[in-house]
C-alpha positions in Angstrom: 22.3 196.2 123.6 22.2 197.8 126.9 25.8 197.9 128.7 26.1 197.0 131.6 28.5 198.9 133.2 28.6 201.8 130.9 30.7 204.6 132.1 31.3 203.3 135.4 35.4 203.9 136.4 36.9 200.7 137.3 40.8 200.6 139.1 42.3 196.7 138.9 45.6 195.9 140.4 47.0 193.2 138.9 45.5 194.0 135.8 48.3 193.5 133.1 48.0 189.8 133.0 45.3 186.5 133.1 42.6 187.6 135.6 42.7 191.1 136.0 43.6 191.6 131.9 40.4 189.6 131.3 38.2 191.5 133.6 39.7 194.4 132.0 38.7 193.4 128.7 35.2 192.7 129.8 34.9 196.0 131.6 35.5 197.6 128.6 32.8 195.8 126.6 30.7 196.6 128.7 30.9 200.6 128.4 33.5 201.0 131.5 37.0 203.3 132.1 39.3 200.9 133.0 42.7 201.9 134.9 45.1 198.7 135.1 47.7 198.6 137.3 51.2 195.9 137.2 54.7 196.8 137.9 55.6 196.4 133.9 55.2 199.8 132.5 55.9 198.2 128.5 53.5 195.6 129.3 50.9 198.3 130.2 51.4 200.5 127.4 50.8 197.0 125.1 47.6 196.7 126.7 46.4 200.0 126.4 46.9 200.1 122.7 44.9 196.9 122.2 42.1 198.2 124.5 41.9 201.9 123.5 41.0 204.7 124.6 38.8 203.2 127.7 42.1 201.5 129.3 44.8 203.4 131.1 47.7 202.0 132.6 49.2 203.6 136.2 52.4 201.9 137.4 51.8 200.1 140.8 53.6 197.3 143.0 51.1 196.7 145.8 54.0 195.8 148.1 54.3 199.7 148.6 51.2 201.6 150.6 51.8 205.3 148.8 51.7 203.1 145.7 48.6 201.7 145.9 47.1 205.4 147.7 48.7 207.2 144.6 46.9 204.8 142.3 43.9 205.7 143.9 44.1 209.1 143.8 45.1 210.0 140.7 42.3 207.7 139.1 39.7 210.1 140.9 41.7 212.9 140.0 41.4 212.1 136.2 38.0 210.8 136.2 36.1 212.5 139.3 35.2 209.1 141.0 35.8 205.4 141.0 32.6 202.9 140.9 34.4 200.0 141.4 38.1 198.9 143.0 38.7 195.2 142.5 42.5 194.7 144.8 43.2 191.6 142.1 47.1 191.4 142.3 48.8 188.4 143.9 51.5 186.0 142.8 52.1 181.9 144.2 54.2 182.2 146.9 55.7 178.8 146.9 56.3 178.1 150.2 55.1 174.2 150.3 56.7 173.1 153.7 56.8 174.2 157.3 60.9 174.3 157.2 60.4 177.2 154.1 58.8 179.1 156.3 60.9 182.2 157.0 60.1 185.8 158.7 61.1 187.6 155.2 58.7 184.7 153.3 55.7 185.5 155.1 55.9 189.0 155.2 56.2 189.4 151.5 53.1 186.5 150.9 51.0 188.2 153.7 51.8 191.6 152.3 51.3 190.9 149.0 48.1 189.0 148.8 46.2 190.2 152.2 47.8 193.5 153.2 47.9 195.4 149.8 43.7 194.0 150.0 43.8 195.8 152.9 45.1 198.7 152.0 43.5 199.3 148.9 39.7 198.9 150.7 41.3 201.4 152.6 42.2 204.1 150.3 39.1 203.7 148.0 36.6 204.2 151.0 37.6 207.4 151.4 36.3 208.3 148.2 33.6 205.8 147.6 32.2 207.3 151.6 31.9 210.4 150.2 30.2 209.4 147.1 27.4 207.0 149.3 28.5 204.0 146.6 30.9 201.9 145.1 31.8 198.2 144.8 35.1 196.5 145.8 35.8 193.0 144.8 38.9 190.9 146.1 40.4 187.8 144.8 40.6 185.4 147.4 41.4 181.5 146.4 39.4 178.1 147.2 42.9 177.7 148.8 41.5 179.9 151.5 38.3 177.5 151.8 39.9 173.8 151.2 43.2 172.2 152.4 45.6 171.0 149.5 45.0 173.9 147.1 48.3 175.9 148.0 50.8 176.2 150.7 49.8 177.3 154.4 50.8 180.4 154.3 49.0 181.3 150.9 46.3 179.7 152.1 46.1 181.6 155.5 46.6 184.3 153.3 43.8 184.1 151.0 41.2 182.7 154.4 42.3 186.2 155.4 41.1 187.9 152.1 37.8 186.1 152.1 36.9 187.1 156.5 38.6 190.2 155.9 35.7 190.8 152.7 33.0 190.0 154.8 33.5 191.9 158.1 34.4 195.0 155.9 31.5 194.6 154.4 29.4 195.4 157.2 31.1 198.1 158.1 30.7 199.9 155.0 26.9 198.6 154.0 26.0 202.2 155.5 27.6 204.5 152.7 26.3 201.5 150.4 29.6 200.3 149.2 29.2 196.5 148.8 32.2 194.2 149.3 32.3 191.1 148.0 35.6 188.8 147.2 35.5 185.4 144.4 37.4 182.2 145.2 38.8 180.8 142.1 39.5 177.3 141.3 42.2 175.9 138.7 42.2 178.8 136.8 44.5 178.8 133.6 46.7 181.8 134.2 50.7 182.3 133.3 51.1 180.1 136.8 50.6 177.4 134.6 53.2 178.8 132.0 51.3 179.7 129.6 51.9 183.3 130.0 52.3 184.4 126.0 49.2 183.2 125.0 47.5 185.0 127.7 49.4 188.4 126.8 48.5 187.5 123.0 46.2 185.1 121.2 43.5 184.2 124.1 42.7 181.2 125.5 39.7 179.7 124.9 37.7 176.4 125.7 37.7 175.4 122.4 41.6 174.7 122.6 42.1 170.8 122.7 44.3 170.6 125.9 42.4 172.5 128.1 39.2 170.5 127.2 41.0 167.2 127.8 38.8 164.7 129.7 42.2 162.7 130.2 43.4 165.9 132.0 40.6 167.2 134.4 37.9 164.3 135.0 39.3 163.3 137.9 40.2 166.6 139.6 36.6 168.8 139.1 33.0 167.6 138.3 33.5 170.0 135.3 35.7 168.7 133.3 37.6 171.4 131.4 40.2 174.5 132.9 39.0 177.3 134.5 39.8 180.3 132.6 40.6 184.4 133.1 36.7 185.0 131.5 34.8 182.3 134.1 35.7 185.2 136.6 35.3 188.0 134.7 32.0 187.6 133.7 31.2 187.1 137.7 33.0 190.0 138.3 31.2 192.4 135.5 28.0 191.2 137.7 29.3 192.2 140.9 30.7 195.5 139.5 27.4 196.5 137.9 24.0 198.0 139.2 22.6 194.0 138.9 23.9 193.4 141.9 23.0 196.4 144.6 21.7 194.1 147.3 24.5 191.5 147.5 27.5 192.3 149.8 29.6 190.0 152.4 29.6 187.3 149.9 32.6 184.8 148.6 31.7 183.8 145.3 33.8 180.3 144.3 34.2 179.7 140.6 35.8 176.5 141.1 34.1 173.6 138.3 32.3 172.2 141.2 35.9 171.1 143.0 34.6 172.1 146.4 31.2 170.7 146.3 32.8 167.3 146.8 33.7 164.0 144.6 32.2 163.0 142.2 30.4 159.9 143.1 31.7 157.3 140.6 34.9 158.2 142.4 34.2 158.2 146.1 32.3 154.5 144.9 35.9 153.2 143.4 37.3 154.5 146.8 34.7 152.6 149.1 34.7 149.1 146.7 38.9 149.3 147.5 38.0 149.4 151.0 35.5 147.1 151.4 37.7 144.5 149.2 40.1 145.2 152.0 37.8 144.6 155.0 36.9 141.4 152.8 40.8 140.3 153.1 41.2 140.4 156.8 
């Protein structure tokens, strides 16, 4: 079997947990170097025993710009390019109402989830310019598309990823380095707290509560979770040669949550108004 994305070298910040451990774990199936980055060094080194030789781990908390510009250059110093940056890292930032809202609140969620996006496109341009290709991927959030799916400021946040994606992209379409961000839905990461079974045993569909009816029929048209491989396998795609001609795109992988209700349920909702119009 052909791999698709055999010797390619692919950085992911974020990488040491749900998401960006899963696309990891893909990228190396698939024939790549993988460098994961996280702020928990022993966590790393776990990871890069399970994964082998492929994986390497670099230290990196986003919140800090030489960071992230150290992460990218000793990746190209070790491996002489990178193919692919995907700026994954990103935390909830719980701020739910408009009296959380502080100065220090919004400059950590905008720094965290927008600015260190920012800053990485940044960094890896000036390598990927030089070598006329590469592809960077960003996690944005259907909380940047659809009110209700985080707080405001997470959600500005992630509205920024997803412009900020696009307009980039046209920028850099002339050295042929395609940027592209995915929007996921209710994916099952340790958000949810269940954090040690996506460090150890993984997740799968198959596991009785996350395909519960009872549990998601009413919140997607697809009625299981979301989990760490939906994306990855949508992120091998846009790392790999398949997709050369697509660029200033938001991919959501959502279960069909933004598509609309289902319409069973917007027909409950219109019989209870109509028996109400029938009471006046």
């Amino acid at each position: 079997m052909v791999k698709r994305l055999l010797d390619k070298v692919i950085v992911i910040t974020g990488g040491t947990s749900g998401i960006g451990l899963e696309i990891a774990r893909h990228s190396i199936s698939q024939g790549a170097y993988v460098v994961i980055s996280g702020r928990r060094e022993n966590e790393g080194k776990r990871i890069v025993t399970e994964l082998g030789e492929k994986c390497h781990f670099m230290e990196c908390d986003v919140l800090y710009e030489d960071q992230i510009r150290k992460l990218v250059e000793e990746t190209f110093s070790k491996h002489g390019r990178i193919d692919v940056m995907f700026n994954n890292a990103g935390a909830p930032d719980f701020i739910r109402n408009i009296e959380d809202i502080s100065y220090d609140k919004i400059r950590h969620s905008l720094d965290l989830l927008l600015t260190s996006v920012i800053i990485g496109t940044r960094e890896v341009t000036k390598i990927m310019s030089k070598q006329k290709y590469g592809s960077i991927i960003n996690t944005a959030s259907i909380a940047g598309h659809w009110g209700g799916c985080g707080g405001s400021v997470y959600s500005a946040a992630k509205a920024g990823v997803i412009h900020f994606s696009k307009v980039t992209s046209l920028e850099l379409a002339k050295y042929n380095i395609r940027v592209n961000s995915i929007s996921p839905g209710a994916i099952i990461t340790e958000i949810f707290g269940v954090g040690q079974k996506l460090t150890g045993e993984k997740l799968s569909i198959s596991d009785d509560h996350l395909k519960s009816s009872d549990a998601f029929n009413d919140f997607q048209p697809i009625q299981r979770a979301g989990l760490p491989e939906d994306i990855a396998s949508l992120a091998v795609y846009l790392a790999s040669d398949e997709s050369t001609f697509v660029t200033g795109q938001d991919f959501v992988v959502d279960g069909g949550l933004l598509a609309g209700r289902p319409l069973h349920l917007a027909s409950e909702s219109f019989k209870k108004i109509n028996s109400s119009l029938k009471s006046i």
